[in-house]
Structure formats: structure tokens, C-alpha cells
C-alpha positions in Angstrom: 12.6 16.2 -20.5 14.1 13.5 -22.7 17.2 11.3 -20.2 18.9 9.3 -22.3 20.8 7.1 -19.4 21.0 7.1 -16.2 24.2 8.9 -15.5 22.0 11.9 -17.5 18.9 11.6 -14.6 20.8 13.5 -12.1 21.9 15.8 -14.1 18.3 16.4 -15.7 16.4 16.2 -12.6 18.6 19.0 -11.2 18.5 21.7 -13.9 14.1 21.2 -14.0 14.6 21.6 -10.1 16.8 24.4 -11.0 14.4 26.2 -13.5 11.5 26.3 -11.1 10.6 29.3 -9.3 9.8 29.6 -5.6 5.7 29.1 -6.2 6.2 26.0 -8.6 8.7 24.1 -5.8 6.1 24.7 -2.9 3.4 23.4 -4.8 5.5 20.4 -5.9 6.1 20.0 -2.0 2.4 20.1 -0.9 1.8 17.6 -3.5 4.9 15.0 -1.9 3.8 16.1 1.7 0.2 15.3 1.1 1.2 11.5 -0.8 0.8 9.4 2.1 -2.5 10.9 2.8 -3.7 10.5 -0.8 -2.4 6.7 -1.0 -4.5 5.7 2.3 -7.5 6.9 0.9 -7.0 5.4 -1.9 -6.0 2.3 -0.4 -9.2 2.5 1.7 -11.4 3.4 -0.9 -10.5 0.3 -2.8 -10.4 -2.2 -0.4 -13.8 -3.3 0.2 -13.9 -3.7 -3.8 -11.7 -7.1 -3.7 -11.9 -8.1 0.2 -14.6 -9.2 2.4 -14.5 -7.4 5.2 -15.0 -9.8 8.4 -13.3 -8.6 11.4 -11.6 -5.5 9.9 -8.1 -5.3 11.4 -6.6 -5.7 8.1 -8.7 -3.1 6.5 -8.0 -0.7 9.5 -4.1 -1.3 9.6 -3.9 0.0 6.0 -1.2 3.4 6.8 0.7 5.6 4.3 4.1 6.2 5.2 7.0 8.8 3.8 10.9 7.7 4.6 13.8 10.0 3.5 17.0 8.2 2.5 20.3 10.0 1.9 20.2 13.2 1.3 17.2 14.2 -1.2 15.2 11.2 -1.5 11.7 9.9 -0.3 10.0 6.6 -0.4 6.3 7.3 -0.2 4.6 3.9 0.0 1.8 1.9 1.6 2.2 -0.7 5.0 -0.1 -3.1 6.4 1.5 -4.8 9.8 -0.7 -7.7 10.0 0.6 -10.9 9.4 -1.9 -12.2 7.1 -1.5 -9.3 4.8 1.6 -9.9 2.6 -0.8 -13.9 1.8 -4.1 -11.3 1.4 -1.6 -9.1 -1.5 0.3 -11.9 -3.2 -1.2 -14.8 -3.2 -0.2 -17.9 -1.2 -0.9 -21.9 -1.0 -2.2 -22.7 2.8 -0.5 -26.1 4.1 -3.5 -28.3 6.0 -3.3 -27.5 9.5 -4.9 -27.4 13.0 -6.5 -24.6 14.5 -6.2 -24.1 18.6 -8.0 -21.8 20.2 -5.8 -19.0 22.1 -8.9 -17.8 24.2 -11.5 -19.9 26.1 -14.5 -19.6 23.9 -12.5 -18.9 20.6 -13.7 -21.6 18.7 -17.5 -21.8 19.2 -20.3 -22.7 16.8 -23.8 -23.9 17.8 -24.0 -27.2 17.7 -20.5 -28.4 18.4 -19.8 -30.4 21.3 -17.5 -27.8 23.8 -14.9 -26.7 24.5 -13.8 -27.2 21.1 -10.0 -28.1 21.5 -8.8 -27.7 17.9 -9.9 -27.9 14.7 -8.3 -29.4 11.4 -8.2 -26.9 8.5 -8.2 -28.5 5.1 -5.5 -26.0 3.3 -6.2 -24.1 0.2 -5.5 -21.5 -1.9 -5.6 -17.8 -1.2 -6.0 -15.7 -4.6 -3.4 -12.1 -4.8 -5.9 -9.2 -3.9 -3.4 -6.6 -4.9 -5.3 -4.2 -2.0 -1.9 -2.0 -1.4 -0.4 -2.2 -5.0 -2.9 -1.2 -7.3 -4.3 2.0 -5.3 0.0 2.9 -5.4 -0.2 2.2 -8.7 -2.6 4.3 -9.8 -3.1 7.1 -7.2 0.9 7.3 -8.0 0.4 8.0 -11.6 -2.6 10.8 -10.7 0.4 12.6 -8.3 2.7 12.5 -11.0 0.6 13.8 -13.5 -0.3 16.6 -10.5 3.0 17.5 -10.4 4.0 17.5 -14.0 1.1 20.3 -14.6 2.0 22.0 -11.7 5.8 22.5 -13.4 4.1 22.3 -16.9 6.4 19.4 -17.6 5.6 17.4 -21.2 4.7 14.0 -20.4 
């Protein structure tokens, strides 16, 4: 398939969709359906390459997810709801700041005088793991080239 603007894309993408039989389209559909599975364990498989894992609430927060918008199209993509993940994935410069406990024995260490009322942290710099993007990144290329064999489309 050659598209030589975008006005053309539509126009392509429906006549391959229209020149595929029955068999090719449901194994193009397996492939989308099963995306969000792939991208986890992908996701998963590469995390404990570039974080430590300490308490493992970001590591286990990692989901796949599939929206439909409009009428015929998907977003497949990766999620992590912690709040601390979007610093973990980009990057991000840590003000100096103090740390309060929000349970009774939250701060403990031997040796410290207790209860430990707060503690000053001295700020720094978090590095960009890139734990969601590069597993979507390149598990997202292997489902493309899945389905371009699976329609024996020239890539």
C-alpha cells in the first residue's frame, strides 16, 4: 500500500479492508482483541529491567486497556494509576521537601529517636524509565508486523 496524503488513508485503508476475505479479517481481529494482553506482558516483562522493585504497587498497577472512539476506531495502550508513575516514565526534578508520616509507625528506622514526626528530604532528580513506552513501542511494531503477514501486506 503506498498513501500518498492523508485524505488518500481512508480511502486506502477501506479497499485493503475490502479485499480481505472472512478468515483474513478474523485473524486481524484476534490479533487487536488480544493487544492489551500482549502489551501487559510486555510491559511486565520489561519492568524489572530498568526499576527496582521495592514495594511493588507500581509494577503491579501496570494494565492494558482497549477504548473505541467513533465509529471504527481503537486506542490500544498501556495505564499505570499511581501517582508516582507519570515522574517513574518521564523524568522529573524533586523540590526539597518534608516527609510526615500518615500511619503511626510509618517512619521507623533503628536507631532513630521515636516517633519520628517528619523527615526533611533533600530533592533530586528522578531519571525517565520509559517502563510503559518502550514495551508499546516495540510489542506495537511485533502486532503490526503480525497483522501485515496475516493480510500478506508489503511492508
Amino acid at each position: 500500500m503506498s498513501v500518498t496524503t492523508l485524505e488518500n488513508l481512508g480511502r486506502e485503508l477501506a479497499a485493503l479492508m475490502q479485499s480481505l476475505s472472512d478468515a483474513q479479517r478474523r485473524s486481524i481481529a484476534d490479533i487487536v482483541v488480544d493487544m492489551p494482553r500482549r502489551l501487559e506482558i510486555a510491559a511486565v516483562a520489561f519492568y524489572p529491567k530498568v526499576l527496582r522493585n521495592i514495594s511493588g504497587k507500581l509494577f503491579g498497577a501496570i494494565a492494558g486497556f482497549m477504548r473505541r472512539f467513533g465509529g471504527n476506531a481503537l486506542v490500544v495502550g498501556l495505564r499505570n494509576p499511581m501517582r508516582y508513575a507519570a515522574a517513574q516514565e518521564y523524568g522529573a526534578d524533586i523540590p526539597p521537601h518534608g516527609i510526615e508520616p500518615r500511619f503511626k509507625q510509618a517512619l521507623y528506622w533503628p536507631g532513630a529517636e521515636h516517633p519520628v514526626k517528619r523527615v526533611h528530604h533533600p530533592g533530586g532528580h528522578i531519571k525517565p524509565k520509559r517502563f510503559l513506552r518502550h514495551p508499546l513501542l516495540t510489542e506495537g511494531a511485533r502486532m503490526v508486523e503480525d497483522i501485515a503477514k496475516k493480510v500478506r501486506w508489503p511492508r
